[in-house]
N, C-alpha and C positions, 0 to 999 in steps of 0.2 A: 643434033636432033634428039628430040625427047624418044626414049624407049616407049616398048607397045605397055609397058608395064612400067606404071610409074616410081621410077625410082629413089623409094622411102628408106630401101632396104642398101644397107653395106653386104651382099652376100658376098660366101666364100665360092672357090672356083668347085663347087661338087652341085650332081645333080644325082637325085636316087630313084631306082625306078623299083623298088621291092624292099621289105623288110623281114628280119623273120627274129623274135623275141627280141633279144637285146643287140641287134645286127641291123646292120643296114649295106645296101649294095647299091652301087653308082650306077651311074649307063654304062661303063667300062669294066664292070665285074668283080669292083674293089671292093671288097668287105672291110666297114668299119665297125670297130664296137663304141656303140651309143652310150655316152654318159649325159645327153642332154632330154631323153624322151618329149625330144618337142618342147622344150622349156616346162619338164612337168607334166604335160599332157599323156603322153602314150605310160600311163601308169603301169598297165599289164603287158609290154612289150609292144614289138611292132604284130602286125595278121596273128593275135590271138587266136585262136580256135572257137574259143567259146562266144567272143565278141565279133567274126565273123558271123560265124551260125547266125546268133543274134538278130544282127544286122539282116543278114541275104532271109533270115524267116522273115521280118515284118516289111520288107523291101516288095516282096511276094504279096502281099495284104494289104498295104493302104502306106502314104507316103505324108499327106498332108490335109488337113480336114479344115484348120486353124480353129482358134480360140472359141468361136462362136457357138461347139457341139462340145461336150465330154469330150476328153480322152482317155480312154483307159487306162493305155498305157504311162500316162501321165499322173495319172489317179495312184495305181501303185508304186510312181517312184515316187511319189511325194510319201504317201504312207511309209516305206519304209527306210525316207529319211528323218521321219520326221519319230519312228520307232525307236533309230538310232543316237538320235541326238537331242540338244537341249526344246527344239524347234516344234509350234503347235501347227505349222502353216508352210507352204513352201510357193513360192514364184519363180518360174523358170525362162530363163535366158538364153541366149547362143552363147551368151561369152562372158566375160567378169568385167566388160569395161562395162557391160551394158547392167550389171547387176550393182556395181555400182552405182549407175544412176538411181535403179530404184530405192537401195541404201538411201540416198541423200533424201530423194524423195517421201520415205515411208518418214526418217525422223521427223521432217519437218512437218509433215501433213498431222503428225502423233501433239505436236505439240499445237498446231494450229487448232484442231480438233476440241483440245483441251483450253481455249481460250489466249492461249499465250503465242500470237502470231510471231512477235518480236523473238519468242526464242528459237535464232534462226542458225547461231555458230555451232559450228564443227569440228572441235580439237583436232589436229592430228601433227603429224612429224615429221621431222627433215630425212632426207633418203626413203620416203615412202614412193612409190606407187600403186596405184590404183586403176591405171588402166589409161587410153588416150584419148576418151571423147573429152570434150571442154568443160564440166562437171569434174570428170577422172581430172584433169590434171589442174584446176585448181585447187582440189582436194588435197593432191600430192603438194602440188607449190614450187616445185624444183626449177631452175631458170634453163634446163636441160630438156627440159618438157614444156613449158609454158612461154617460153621467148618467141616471141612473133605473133601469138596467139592471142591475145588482148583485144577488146578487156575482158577478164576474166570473169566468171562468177564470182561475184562475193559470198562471204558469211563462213569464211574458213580462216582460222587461227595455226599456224602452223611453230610450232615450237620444236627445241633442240631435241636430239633422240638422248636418253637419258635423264636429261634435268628436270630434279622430282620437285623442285621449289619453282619453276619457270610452272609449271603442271597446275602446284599445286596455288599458285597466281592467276590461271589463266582460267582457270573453272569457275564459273558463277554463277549468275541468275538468267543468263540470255546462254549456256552453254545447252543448245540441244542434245550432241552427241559429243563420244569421244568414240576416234576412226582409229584403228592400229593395225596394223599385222605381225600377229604372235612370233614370227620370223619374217623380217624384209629378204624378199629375195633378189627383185633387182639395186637395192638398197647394199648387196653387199654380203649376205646370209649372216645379219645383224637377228639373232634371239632375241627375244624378249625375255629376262629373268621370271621366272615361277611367281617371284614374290612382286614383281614389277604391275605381272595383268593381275594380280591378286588386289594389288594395292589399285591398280584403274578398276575392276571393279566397287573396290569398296567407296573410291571415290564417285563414282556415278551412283551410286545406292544411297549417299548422303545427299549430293546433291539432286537427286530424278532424273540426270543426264541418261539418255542411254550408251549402252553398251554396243558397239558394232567391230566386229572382226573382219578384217579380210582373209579370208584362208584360200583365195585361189590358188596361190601356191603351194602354203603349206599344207593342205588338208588330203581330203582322201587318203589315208595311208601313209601320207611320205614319212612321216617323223615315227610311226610304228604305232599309233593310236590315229582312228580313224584322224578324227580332227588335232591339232596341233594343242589349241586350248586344254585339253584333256589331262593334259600333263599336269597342269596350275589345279584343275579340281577348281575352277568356275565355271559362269555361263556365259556367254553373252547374251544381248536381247534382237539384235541381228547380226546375220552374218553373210559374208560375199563367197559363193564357189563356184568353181567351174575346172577347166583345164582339166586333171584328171577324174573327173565326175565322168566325163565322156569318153573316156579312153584312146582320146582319138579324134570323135567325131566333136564337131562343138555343139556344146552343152554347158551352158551355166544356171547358177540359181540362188534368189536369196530365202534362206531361211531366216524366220524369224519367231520370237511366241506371239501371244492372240494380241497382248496389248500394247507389243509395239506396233505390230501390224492394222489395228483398230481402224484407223483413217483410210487404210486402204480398200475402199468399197467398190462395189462395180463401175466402172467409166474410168477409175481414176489411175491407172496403168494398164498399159497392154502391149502385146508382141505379135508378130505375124509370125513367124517362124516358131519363136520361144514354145520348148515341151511338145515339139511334131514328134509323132509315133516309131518314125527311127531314131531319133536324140535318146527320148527316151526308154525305149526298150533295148539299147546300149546300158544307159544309165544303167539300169535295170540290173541288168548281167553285173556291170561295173560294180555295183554295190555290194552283189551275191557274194561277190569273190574276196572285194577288199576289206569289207566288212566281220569277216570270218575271223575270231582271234587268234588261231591258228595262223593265219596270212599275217596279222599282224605281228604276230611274235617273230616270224621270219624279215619282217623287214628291219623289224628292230636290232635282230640278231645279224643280219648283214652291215646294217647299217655301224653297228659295232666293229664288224672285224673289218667295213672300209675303214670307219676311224682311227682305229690301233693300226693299219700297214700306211694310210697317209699320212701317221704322225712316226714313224718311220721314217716315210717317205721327206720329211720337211727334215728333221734329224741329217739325213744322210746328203741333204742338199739345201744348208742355211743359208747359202747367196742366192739361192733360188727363190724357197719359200719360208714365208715366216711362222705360221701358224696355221691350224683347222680350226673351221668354224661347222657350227650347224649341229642339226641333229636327225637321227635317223638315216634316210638317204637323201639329205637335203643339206648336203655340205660345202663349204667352201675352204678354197687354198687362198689364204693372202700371200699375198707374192711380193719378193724382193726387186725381182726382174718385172718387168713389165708382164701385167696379165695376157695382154693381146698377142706378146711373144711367145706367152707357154700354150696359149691356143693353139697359134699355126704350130709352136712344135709337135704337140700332140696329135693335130694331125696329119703331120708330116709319119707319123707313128703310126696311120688311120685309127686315130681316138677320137671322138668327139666331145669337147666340151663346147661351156658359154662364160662368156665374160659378167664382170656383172662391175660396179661402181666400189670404189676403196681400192681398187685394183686385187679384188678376189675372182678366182678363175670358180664359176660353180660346177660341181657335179650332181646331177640329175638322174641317175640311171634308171631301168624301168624299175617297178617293187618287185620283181619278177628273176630278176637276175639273181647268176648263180654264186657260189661261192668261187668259183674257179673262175670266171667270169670277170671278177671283184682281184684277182688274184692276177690276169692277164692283165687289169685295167692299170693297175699301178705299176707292173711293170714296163709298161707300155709310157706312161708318167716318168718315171724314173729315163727311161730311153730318152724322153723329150728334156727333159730337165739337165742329162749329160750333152746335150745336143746344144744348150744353151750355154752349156758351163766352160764348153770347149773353147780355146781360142782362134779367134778367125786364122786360117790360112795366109 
């Protein structure tokens, strides 16, 4: 007999009734420490303070109005992302699958606008995700995501992750866009080189392709620069966020400038939910905080000293793990041992990780976490990785 809850989901046996920063607590009273923040989402911890407040202020004041009237509070989180970043314009979501669609949407309507209907393809790469409506995973392409699902969307070109001559083949005169994520994160926490998005920008500058980023995962702070791209010292011309933009609550949004955005005039998207006054007066707060360079240099600087004690940690256990990946606090262990084994070990340890594709175990922890924290975290890894290494009874 089918569950009341349909089940999509492989959950683990835990269930949490309360959080408090980088903690979590079960129905049983068991304190874990969180390295997954919600795959990304709980950026600032679990029951922030500032992001309650937040929240219970405009909870008190007005819940939902939709699209049809101003929202203020949507007014100034657009302003000051659009202060922050490359971005003249902002559209706001619940989530990155659904800003995804607008992604696909804004290129193509950009180009149709401009007389060129036919140019309707979408570069993008293998180990991508973008999210699971039927848009998102043609996008992606993966047969992990897209089997059963057919037929798909067309007008997506999916090519290998790295090969600069397949790339630079596949770009033409029907190439609308090119789709990436600066770091894949369920792909594996596969980077993208500095010189890689430097070189896809220059390539879409040559040819009028636009530029589109997904940074739902990587953005907001993870990598220690608000957005990820940051680091290359390019722009894009759209981009896909969410997950930790809401700290929590869901909240996504595409940024874009004026003339990628051009085609998008009134009628021609819209949301019922997208940028309600408690999304965004979250957001709001979320930004105040992450955006701070000060904030930022700490996550950099954490994100360092996890890097240096989990390349330690791989050192001191090469049947275990092979290498770290990532950047900031958006790291992964490729593992020798099956990933899904160092999951339940760890939290057989109460740790929480996520698995992610390559057979890399990711770590996620909030931006918020401590140094001692960080310090508990791997020894806690290391417990689970001696837990692995032992031989059975």
């Amino acid at each position: 007999m089918i569950p009341a809850v349909l089940p999509t989901y492989n959950r683990a046996p835990l269930a949490f009734e309360r959080g408090e920063g980088s903690w979590l607590i079960d129905t049983e009273g068991g304190r874990y420490l969180d390295l997954t923040s919600g795959i990304a989402v709980n950026a600032l911890g679990h029951a922030h303070p500032a992001l309650v407040a937040a929240l219970a202020d405009q909870a008190g004041k007005l819940w939902h109005v939709s699209n049809l009237y101003r929202i203020p509070e949507q007014e100034r989180l657009a302003e000051a992302l659009v202060e922050k970043t490359f971005a003249d314009t902002v559209f706001f979501t619940n989530s990155g699958t659904e800003a995804a669609e607008l992604a696909i949407k804004m290129v193509r309507k950009y180009w149709a606008d401009r007389g060129e209907p036919e140019r309707v393809e979408i570069v993008a790469f293998e180990g991508a995700f973008h999210g699971r409506s039927t848009g998102a995973i043609a996008a992606a392409g993966g047969e992990k995501l897209t089997k059963g699902f057919g037929p798909l969307m067309p007008g997506f070109r999916h090519l290998p992750w790295g090969d600069h001559e397949a790339l630079r083949a596949a770009v033409g005169p029907e190439t609308a866009a090119i789709l990436v994520e600066p770091i894949q994160g369920e792909g594996g926490i596969r980077p993208l080189p500095d010189a890689c998005l430097k070189g896809l920008r220059a390539l879409c500058d040559t040819n009028g392709a636009l530029l589109v980023l997904d940074e739902v995962q990587c953005g907001m702070g993870r990598t220690g620069r608000l957005f990820a791209h940051e680091w290359s010292g390019i722009a894009p011309d759209v981009m896909m966020v969410a997950k930790g933009i809401g700290g929590g609550f869901p909240l996504g949004a595409v940024l874009a400038t004026e003339r990628a955005a051009s085609g998008m005039t009134a009628g021609t998207h819209g949301s019922t939910y997208g940028g309600n006054p408690l999304g965004c007066a979250v957001g709001l707060k979320v930004m105040e905080i992450v955006s701070d360079p000060a904030f930022l240099d700490a996550v950099a600087r954490k994100g360092g000293l996890l890097r240096q004690r989990l390349e330690g940690l791989v050192a001191t256990h090469p049947e275990i793990f092979e290498s770290v990946r990532g950047q900031g606090l958006m790291l992964g262990l490729k593992c020798r041992a099956a990933a899904a084994d160092v999951v339940a070990a760890a939290r057989a340890e109460a740790l929480l990780t996520v698995p992610a594709a390559d057979n890399v175990v990711r770590l996620l922890p909030p931006l918020t976490i401590s140094e001692s924290e960080i310090g508990e975290a791997v020894d806690r890894l290391d417990r689970a990785a001696a837990r692995l290494a032992a031989p059975a009874p």
